[in-house]
N, C-alpha and C positions, 0 to 999 in steps of 0.2 A: 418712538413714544407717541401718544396719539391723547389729548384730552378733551373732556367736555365742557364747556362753560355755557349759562346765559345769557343770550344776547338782544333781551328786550323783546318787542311782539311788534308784530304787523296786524292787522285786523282784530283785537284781542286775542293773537294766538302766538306762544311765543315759540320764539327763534333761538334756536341751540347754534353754539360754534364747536368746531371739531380742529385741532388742531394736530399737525403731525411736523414730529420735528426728527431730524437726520442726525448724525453724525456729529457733522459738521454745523449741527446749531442751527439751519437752516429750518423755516419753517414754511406751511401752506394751512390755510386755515380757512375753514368753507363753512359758510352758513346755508341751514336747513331752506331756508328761504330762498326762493331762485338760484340756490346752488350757487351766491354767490361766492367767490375768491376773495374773501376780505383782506388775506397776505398772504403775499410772496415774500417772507424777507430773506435776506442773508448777514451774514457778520462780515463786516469790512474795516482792516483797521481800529478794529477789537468796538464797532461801534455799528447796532444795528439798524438796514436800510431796507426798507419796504420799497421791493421794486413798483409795485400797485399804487394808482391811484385809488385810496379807501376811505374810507372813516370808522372812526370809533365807535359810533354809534348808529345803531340800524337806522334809525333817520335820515343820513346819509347816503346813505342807499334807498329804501323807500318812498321816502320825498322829495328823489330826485328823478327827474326824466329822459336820462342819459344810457340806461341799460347799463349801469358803472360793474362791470366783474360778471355778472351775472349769465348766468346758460339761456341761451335761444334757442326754440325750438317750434313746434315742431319743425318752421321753416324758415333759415335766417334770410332776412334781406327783405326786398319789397317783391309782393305780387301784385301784377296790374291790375285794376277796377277788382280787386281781392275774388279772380275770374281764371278757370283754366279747362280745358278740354283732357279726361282722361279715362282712356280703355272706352272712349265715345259716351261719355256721362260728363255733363258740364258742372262744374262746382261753386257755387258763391260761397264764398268767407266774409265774416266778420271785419271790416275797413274801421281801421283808427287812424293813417295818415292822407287825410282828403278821402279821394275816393279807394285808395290802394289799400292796401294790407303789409302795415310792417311787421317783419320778428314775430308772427304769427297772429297779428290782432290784438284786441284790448284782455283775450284769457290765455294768452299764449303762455308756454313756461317759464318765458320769464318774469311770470308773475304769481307764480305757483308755492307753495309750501311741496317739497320732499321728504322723505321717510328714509332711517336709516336705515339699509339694508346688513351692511355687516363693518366689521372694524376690524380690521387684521393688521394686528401692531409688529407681527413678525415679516414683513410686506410693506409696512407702514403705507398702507392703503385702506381708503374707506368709498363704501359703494351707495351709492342713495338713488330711490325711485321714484317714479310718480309715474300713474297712468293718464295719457288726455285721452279726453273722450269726448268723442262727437257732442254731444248734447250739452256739453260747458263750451269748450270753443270753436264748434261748427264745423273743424274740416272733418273731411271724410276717413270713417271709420273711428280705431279704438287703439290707441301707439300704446304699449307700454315700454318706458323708458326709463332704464340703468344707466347712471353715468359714474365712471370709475375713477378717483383720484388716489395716483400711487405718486409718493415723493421718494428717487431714487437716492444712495450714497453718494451720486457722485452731481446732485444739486440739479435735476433735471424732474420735474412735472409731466407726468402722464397722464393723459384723460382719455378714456376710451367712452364713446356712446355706443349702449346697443338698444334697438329699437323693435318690437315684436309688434307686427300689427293684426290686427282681428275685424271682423265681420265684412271688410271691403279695402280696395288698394285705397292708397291715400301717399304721403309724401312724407320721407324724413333727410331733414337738414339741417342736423343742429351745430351749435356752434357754442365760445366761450366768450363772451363781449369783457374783453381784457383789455384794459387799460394800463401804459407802461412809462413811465418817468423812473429811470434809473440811479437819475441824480444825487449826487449828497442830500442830504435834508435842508432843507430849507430853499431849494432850487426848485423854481417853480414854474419854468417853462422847460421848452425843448429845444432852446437855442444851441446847445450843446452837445448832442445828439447827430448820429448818422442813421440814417435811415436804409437799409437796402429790400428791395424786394426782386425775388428772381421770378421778373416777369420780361415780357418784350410788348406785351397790349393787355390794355385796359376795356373794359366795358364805357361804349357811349350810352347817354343818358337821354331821357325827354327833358322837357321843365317842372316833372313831378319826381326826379330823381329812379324814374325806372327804368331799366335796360330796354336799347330799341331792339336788341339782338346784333347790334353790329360791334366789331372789334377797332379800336382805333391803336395806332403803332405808337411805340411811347420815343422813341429814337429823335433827338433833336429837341424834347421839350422838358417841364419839370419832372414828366412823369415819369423816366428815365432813372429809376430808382435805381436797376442793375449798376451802372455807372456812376450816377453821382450821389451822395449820397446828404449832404449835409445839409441838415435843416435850418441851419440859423440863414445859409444862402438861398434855399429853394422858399420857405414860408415866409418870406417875406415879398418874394416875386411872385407866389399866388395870393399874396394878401392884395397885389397891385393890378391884376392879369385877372383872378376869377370870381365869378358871386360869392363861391363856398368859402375864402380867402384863406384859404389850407387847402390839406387833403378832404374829401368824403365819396371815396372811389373806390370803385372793383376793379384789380388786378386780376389778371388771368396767370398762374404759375403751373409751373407743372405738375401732376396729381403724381407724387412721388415722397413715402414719407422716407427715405435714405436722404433727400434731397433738401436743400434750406429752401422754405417758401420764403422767408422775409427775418429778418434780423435789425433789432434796435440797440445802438451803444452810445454808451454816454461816453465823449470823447476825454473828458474831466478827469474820471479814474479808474476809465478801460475797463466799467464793467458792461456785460451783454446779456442778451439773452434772444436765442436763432429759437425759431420756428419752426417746426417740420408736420407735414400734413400727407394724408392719401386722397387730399380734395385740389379741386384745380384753381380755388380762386383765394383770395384774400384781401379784404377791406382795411385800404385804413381810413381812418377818420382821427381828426386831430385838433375837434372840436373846436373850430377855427372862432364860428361866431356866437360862442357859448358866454352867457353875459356872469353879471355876478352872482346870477340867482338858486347859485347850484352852492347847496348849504353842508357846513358839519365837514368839509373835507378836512384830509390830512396834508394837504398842500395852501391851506388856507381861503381866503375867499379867490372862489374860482374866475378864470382868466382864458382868454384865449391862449392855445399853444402850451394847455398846461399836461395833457397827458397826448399818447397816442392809442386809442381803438386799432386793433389787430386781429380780424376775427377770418379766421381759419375756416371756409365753407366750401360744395362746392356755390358754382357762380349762380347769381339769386334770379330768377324770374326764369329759370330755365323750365319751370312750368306749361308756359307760353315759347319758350323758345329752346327747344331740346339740342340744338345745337352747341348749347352753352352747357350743358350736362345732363345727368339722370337723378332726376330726386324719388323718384316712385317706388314706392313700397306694396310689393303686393299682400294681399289676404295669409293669413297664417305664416309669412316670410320672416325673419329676421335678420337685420345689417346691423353690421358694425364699421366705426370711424374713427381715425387717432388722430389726438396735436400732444405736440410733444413741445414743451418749453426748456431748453436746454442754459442754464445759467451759467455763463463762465467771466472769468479776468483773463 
């Protein structure tokens, strides 16, 4: 089953929700708007739990500065001095973090209104689009971008991106900025919580949070997610040990979507929910030094350690350092990408 509702306006333009619910009661519910994920929920104990950090109201999401749910694109992560060399054409973008380029700059997707492309309730799958184009946020060329949300019977989230590009190569790397607190309701950090990611090294950083290109071994320290997993023990010894005082890191995992990139569980009432990707890297972020000024949540007035960011990409500035992957999209090419959210007890 699949509905429409509305859900308020962004710039005078308003904002529809679509909602798709399973079987099993299970919903996913995505606004026109940045594609965001307003719910993931599930029925637990005859009593519904929004795995997502959301709000009720598009405000929450809008005027907020966190990317809360919402599809990145055309390239997640940062690129240096928003600056890369390709096919021997050097490209400047649009910089909104200092001198760098986050999440694609200040007109990046996710900041876009989408269009609905189809609603197939027998699939319980909905497909929405949106073309970027050079002349609104600067990078090279003309992407047009499908992203596909199917909610399966057996409570698993499928999202496929596909990406067509036109008039010149350019870059596609999008991603889903998912935020996840499992918890009962009313539980409002992640003290309780295991965290795992199947990585063995992380991306080192500058002091502008951009990849230097080099890999650092996670074995021996917090970052050691494969092994240990528990956040109530690990977020408190980076709250003591780092600036960031949490996570806001790139793991490197294996580009394998048979394979878990990273899985969060709430240790409370055993529920999960694993990650699986065909890209090599994944962020979390766990919004460590996020003050109270993030409004309208369903978690209440926001706090450090109240959700975790899990964004499925491959690894970000590999513009500048192709060692770290391929984001390049050529002229008339089209790619496609999966994350798969698999919810179980």
């Amino acid at each position: 089953m699949i509905t429409k509702t509305h859900f308020g306006e962004v710039s005078g333009k308003p904002v529809e929700k679509y909602t798709i619910e399973n079987q099993n009661q299970t919903r996913l519910s995505v606004l026109t708007y940045a594609e965001i994920v307003q719910e993931f929920s599930v029925i637990d104990n005859n009593e519904r739990v929004n795995l997502v950090l959301s709000s009720d109201r598009i405000e929450g999401f809008s005027e907020n500065t966190y990317n809360i749910n919402r599809v990145i694109g055309r390239a997640a992560g940062r690129i240096t001095k928003g600056t890369w060399t390709q096919d021997g054409v050097t490209h400047h973008v649009p910089t909104n973090d200092g001198e760098n380029t986050l999440h694609s700059g200040p007109e990046g997707v996710g900041n876009q209104f989408f269009v609905v492309k189809s609603v197939d309730e027998d699939k319980n799958q909905l497909q929405l689009t949106y073309t970027a184009l050079e002349s609104v946020d600067g990078f090279p060329g003309d992407l047009d971008i499908t992203v596909t949300y199917t909610l399966t019977e057996n409570d698993t989230v499928d999202v496929t991106f596909t990406g067509h590009q036109t008039k010149q190569a350019g870059v596609f790397n999008p991603t889903v900025h998912m935020y996840f607190n499992l918890a009962n309701p009313g539980i409002t950090d992640l003290i309780d919580h295991d965290l795992f990611i199947n990585s063995d090294q992380h991306l080192a950083v500058n002091a502008e949070k951009c990849p230097t290109g080099e890999l650092v071994d996670n074995a021996g320290t917090p970052f050691d997610l494969k092994r240990h997993h528990d956040l109530g023990e690990i977020l408190p010894e980076l709250k003591k040990t780092t600036v960031e005082q949490g996570f806001d890191d790139v793991f490197k995992v294996p580009a394998n979507q048979d394979a878990v990139a990273a899985k969060v569980t709430d240790r409370v009432s055993g529920r999960h929910v694993a990650i699986h990707s065909d890209r090599n890297g994944v962020v979390a972020f766990t919004e460590s030094q996020i003050g109270n000024d993030v409004k309208y949540l369903n978690l209440g007035e926001s706090k450090p350690w109240m959700a975790v960011a899990l964004e499925a990409q491959t690894l970000p500035d590999s513009e500048n350092h192709p060692e770290l992957g391929d984001v390049s999209i050529a002229a008339d090419e089209t790619q496609e990408y999966h994350i798969q959210y698999v919810y179980g007890k």
